[in-house]
Biopython code that builds the backbone (N, CA, C, O; Angstrom):
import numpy as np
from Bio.PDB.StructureBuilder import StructureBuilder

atoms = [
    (1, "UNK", "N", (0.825, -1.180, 0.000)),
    (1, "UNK", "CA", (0.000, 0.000, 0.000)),
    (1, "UNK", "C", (0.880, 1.258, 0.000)),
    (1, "UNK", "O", (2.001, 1.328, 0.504)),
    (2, "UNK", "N", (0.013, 2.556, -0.833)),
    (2, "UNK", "CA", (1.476, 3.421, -1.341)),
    (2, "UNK", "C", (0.648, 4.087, 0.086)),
    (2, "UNK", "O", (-0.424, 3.636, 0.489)),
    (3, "UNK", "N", (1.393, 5.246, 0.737)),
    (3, "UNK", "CA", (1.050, 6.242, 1.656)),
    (3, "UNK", "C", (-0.213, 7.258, 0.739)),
    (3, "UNK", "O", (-0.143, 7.583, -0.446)),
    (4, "UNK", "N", (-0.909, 7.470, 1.359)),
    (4, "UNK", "CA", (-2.132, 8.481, 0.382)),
    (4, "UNK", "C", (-1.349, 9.839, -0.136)),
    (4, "UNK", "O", (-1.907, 10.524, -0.993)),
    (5, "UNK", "N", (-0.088, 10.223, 0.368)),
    (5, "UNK", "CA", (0.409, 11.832, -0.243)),
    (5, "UNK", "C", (1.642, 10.693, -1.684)),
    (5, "UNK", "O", (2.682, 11.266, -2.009)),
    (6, "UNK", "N", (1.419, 9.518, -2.226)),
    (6, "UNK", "CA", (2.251, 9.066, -2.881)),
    (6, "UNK", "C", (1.182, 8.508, -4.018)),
    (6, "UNK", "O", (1.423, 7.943, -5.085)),
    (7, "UNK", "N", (0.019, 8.837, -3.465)),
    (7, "UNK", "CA", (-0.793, 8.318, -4.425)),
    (7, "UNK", "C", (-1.696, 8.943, -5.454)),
    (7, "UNK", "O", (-2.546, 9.744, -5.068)),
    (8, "UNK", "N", (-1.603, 8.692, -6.534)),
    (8, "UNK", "CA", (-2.454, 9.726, -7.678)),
    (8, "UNK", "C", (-3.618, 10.270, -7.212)),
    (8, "UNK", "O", (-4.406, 9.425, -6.787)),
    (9, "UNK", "N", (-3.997, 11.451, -7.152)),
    (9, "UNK", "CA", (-5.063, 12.317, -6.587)),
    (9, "UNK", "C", (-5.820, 12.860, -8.609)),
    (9, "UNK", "O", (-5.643, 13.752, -9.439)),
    (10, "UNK", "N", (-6.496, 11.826, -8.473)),
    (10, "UNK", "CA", (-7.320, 12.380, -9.777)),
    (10, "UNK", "C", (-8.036, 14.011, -10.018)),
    (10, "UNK", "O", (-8.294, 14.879, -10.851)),
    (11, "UNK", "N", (-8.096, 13.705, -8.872)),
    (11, "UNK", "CA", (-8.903, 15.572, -8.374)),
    (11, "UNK", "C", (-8.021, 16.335, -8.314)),
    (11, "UNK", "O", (-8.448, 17.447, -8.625)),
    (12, "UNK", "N", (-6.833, 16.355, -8.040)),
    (12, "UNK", "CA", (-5.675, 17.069, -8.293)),
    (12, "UNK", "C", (-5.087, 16.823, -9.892)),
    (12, "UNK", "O", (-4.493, 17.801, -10.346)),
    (13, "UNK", "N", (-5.136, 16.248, -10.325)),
    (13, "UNK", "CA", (-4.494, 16.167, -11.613)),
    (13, "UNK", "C", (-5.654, 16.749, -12.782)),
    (13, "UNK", "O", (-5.347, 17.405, -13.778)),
    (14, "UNK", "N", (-6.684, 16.445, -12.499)),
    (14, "UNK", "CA", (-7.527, 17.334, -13.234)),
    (14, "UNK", "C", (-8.185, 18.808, -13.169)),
    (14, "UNK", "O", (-8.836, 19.441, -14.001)),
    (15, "UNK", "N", (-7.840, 19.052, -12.098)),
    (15, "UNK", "CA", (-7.396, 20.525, -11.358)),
    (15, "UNK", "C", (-6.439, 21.821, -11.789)),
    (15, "UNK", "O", (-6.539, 23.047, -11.826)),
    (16, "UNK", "N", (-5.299, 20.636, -12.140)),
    (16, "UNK", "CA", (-4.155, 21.253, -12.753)),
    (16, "UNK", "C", (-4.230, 21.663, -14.200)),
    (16, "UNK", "O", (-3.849, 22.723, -14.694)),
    (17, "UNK", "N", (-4.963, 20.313, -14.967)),
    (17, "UNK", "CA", (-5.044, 20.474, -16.031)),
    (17, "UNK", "C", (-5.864, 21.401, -16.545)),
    (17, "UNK", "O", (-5.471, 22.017, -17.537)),
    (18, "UNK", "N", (-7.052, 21.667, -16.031)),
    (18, "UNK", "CA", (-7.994, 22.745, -15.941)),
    (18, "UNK", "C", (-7.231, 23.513, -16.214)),
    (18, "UNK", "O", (-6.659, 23.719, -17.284)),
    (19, "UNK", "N", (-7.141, 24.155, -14.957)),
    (19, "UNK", "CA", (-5.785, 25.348, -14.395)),
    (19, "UNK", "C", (-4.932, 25.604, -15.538)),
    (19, "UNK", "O", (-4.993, 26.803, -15.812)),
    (20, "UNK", "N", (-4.223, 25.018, -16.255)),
    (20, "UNK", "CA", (-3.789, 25.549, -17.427)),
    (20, "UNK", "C", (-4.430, 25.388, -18.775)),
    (20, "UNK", "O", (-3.682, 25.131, -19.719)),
    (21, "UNK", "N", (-5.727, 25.507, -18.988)),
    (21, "UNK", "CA", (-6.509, 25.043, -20.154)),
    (21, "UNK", "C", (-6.278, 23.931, -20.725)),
    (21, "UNK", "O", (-5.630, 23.921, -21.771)),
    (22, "UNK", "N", (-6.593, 23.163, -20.355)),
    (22, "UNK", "CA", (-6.950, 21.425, -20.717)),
    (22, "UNK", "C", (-8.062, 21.316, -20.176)),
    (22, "UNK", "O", (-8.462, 21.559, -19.037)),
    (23, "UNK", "N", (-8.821, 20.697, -21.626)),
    (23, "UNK", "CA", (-10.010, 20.116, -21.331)),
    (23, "UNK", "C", (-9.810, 18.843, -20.599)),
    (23, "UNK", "O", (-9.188, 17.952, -21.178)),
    (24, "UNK", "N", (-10.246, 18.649, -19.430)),
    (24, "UNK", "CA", (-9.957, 16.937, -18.233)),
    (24, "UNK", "C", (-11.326, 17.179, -16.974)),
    (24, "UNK", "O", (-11.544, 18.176, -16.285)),
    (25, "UNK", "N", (-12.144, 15.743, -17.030)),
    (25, "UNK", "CA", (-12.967, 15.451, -16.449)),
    (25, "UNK", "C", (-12.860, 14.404, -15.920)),
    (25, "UNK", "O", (-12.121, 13.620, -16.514)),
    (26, "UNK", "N", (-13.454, 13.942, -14.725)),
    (26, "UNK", "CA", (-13.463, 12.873, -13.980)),
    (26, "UNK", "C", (-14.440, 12.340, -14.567)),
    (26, "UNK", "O", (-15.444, 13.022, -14.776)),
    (27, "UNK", "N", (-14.371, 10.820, -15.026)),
    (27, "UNK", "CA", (-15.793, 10.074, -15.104)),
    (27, "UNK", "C", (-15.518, 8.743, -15.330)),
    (27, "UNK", "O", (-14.672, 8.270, -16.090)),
    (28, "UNK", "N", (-16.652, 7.919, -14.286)),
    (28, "UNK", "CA", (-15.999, 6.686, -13.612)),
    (28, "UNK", "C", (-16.757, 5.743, -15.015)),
    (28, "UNK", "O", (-16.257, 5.203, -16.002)),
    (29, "UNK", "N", (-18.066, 5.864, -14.556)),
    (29, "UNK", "CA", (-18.905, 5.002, -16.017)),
    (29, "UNK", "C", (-18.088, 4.840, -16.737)),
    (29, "UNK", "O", (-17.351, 5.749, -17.122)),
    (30, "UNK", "N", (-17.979, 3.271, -17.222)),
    (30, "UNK", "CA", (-16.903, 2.409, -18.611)),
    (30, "UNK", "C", (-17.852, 3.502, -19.811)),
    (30, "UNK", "O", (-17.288, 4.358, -20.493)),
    (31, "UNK", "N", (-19.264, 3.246, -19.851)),
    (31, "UNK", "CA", (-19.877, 3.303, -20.535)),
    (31, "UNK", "C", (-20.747, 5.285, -20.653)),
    (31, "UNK", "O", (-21.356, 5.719, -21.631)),
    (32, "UNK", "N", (-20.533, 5.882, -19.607)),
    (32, "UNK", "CA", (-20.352, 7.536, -19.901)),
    (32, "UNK", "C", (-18.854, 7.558, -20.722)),
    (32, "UNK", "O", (-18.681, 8.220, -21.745)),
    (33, "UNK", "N", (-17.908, 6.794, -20.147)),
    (33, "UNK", "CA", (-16.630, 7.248, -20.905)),
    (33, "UNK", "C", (-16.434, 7.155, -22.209)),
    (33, "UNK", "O", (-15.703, 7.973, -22.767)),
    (34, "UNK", "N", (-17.086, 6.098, -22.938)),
    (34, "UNK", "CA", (-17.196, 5.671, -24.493)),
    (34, "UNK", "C", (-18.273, 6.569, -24.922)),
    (34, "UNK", "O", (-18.414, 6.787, -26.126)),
    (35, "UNK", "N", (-18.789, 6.931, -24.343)),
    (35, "UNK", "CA", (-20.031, 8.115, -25.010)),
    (35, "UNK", "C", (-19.102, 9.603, -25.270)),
    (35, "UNK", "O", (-18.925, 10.081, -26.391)),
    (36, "UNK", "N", (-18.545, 10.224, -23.941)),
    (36, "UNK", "CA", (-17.570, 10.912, -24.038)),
    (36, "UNK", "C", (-16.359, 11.013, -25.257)),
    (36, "UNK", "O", (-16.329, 11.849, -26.160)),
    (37, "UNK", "N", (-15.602, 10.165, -25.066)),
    (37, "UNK", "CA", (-15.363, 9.928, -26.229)),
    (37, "UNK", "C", (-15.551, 10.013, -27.194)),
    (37, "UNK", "O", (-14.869, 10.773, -27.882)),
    (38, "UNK", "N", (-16.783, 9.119, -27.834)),
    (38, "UNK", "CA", (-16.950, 9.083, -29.154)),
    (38, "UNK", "C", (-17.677, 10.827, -29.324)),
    (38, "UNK", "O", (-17.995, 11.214, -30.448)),
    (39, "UNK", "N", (-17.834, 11.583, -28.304)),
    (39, "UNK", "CA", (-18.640, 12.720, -28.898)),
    (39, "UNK", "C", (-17.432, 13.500, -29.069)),
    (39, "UNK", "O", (-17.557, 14.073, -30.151)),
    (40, "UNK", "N", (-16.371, 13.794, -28.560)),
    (40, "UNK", "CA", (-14.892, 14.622, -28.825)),
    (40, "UNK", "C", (-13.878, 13.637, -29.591)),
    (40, "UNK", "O", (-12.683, 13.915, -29.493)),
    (41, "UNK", "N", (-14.168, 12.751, -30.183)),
    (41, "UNK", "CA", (-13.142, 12.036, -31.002)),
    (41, "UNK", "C", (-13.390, 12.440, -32.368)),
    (41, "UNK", "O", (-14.544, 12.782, -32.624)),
    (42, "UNK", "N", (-12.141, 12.480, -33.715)),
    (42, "UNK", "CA", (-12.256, 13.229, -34.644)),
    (42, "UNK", "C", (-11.969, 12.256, -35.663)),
    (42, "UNK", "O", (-12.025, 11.193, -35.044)),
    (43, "UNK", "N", (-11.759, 12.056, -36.576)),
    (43, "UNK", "CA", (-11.525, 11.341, -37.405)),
    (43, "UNK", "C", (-9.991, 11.256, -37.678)),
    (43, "UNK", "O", (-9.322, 12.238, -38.000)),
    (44, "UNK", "N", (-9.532, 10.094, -37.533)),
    (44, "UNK", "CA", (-7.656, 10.325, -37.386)),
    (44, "UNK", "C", (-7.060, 10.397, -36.363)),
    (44, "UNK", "O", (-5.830, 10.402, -36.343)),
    (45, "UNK", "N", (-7.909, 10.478, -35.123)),
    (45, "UNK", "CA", (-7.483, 10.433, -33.564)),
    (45, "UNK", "C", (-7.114, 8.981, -33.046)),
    (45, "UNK", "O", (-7.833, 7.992, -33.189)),
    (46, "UNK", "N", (-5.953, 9.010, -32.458)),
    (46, "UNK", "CA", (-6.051, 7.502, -31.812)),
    (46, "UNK", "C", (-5.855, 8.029, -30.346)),
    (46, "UNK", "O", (-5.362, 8.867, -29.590)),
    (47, "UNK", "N", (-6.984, 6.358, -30.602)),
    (47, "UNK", "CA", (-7.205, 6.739, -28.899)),
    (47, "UNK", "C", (-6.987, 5.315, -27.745)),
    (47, "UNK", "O", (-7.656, 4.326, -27.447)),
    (48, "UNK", "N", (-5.805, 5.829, -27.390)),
    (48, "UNK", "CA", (-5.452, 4.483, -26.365)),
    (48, "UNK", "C", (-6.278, 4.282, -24.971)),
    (48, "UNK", "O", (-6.782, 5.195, -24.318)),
    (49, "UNK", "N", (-6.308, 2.896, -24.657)),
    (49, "UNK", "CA", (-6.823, 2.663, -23.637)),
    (49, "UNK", "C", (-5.776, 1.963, -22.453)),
    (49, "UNK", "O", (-5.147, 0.945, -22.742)),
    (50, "UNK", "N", (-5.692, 2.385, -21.561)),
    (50, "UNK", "CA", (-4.931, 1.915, -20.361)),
    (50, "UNK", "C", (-5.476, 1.709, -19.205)),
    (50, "UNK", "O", (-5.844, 2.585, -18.422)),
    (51, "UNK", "N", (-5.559, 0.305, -19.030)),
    (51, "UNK", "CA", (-6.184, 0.250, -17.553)),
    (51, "UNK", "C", (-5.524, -1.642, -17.180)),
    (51, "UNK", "O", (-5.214, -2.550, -17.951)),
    (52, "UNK", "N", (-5.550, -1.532, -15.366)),
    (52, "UNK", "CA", (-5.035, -2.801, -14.941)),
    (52, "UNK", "C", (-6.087, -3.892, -15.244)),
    (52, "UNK", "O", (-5.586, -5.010, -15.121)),
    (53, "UNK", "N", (-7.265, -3.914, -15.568)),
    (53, "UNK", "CA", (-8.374, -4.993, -15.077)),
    (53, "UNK", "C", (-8.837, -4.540, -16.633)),
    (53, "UNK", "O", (-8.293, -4.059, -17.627)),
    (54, "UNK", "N", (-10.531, -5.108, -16.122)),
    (54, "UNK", "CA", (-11.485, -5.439, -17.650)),
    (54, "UNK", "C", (-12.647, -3.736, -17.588)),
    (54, "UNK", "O", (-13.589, -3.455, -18.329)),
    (55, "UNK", "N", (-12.079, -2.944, -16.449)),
    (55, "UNK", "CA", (-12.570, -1.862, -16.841)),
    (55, "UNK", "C", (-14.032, -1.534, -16.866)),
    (55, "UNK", "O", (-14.355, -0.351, -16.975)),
    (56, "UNK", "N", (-14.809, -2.327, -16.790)),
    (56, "UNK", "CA", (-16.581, -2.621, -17.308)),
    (56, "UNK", "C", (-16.628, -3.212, -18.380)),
    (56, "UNK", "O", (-17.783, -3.531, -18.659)),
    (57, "UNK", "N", (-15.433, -3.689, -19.573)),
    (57, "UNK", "CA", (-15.718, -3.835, -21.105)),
    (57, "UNK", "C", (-15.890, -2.355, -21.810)),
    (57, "UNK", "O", (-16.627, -2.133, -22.770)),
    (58, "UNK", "N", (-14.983, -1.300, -21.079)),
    (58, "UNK", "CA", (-14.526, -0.736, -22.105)),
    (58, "UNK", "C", (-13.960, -1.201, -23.022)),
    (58, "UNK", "O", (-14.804, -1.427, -23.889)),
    (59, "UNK", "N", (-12.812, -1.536, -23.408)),
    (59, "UNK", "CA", (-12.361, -1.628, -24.771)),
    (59, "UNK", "C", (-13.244, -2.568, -25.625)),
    (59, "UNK", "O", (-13.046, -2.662, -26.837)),
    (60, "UNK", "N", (-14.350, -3.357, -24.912)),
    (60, "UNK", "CA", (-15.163, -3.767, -26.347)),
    (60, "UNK", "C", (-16.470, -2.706, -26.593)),
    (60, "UNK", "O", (-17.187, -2.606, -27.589)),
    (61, "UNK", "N", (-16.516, -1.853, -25.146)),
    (61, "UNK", "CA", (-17.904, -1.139, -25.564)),
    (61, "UNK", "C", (-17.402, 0.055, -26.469)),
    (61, "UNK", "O", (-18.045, 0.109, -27.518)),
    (62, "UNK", "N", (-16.516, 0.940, -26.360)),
    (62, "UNK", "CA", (-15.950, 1.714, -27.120)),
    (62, "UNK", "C", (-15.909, 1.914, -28.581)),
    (62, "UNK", "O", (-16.404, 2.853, -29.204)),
    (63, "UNK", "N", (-15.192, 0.809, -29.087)),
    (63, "UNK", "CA", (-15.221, 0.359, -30.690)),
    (63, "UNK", "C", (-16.555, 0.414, -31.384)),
    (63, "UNK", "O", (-16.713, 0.758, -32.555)),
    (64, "UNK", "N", (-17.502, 0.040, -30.548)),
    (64, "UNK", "CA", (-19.304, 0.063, -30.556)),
    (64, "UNK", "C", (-19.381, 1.308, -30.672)),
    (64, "UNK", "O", (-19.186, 1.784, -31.791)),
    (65, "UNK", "N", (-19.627, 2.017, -29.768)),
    (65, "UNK", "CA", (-19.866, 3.491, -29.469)),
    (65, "UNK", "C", (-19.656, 3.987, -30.416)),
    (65, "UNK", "O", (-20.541, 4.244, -31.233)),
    (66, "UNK", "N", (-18.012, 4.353, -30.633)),
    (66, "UNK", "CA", (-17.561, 5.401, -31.787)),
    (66, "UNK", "C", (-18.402, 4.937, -33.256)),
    (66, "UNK", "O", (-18.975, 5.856, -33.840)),
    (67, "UNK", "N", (-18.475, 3.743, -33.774)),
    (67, "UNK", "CA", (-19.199, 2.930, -34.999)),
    (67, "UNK", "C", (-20.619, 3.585, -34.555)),
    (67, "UNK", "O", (-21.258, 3.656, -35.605)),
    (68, "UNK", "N", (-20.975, 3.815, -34.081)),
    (68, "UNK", "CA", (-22.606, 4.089, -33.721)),
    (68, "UNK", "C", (-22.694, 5.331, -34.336)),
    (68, "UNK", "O", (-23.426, 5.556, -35.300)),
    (69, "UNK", "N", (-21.694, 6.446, -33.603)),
    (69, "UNK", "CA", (-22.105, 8.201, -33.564)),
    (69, "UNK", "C", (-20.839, 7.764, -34.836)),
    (69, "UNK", "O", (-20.643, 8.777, -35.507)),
    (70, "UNK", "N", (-20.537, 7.359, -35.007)),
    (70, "UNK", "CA", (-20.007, 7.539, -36.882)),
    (70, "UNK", "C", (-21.023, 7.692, -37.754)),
    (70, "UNK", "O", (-21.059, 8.451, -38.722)),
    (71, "UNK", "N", (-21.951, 6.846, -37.325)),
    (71, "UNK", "CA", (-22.975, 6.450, -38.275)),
    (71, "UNK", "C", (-23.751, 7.448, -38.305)),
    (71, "UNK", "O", (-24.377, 7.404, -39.364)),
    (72, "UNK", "N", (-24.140, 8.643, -37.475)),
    (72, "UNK", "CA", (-24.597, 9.671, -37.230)),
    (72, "UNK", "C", (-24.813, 10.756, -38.346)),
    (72, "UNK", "O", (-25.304, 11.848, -38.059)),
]
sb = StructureBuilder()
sb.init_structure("model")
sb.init_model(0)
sb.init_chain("A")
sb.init_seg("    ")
for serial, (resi, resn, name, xyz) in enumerate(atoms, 1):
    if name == "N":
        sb.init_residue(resn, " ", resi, " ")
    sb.init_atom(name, np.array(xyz, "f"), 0.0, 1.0, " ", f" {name:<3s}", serial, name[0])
structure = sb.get_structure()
């Protein structure tokens, strides 16, 4: 276990990013996040996914998503 002042503070890191104009939001939903996404993704964007576990089935709900609001 890391000490809590060693450990990533999401609320702080998206704080910062704010703070200097970056668009950055917290959002836990697998499935708000693939919506997110696919509504600010552009054509020619890659977009990686990083995570330790299965996430909710992001990386299979995603690929869905974006194919959907493509179709738009």
């Amino acid at each position: 276990q890391l000490p809590e002042a060693e450990r990533l503070s999401t609320d702080t890191l998206v704080r910062s990013l704010v703070g200097r104009g970056v668009a950055a939001e917290i959002v836990e939903d697998p499935a708000d996040i693939a919506a997110l996404v696919a509504r600010d993704a552009a054509p020619g964007d890659v977009i990686v996914l990083m995570s330790n576990g299965g996430f909710g089935g992001l990386a299979q709900t995603l690929p869905r998503t974006l194919a959907l609001d493509a179709s738009d």
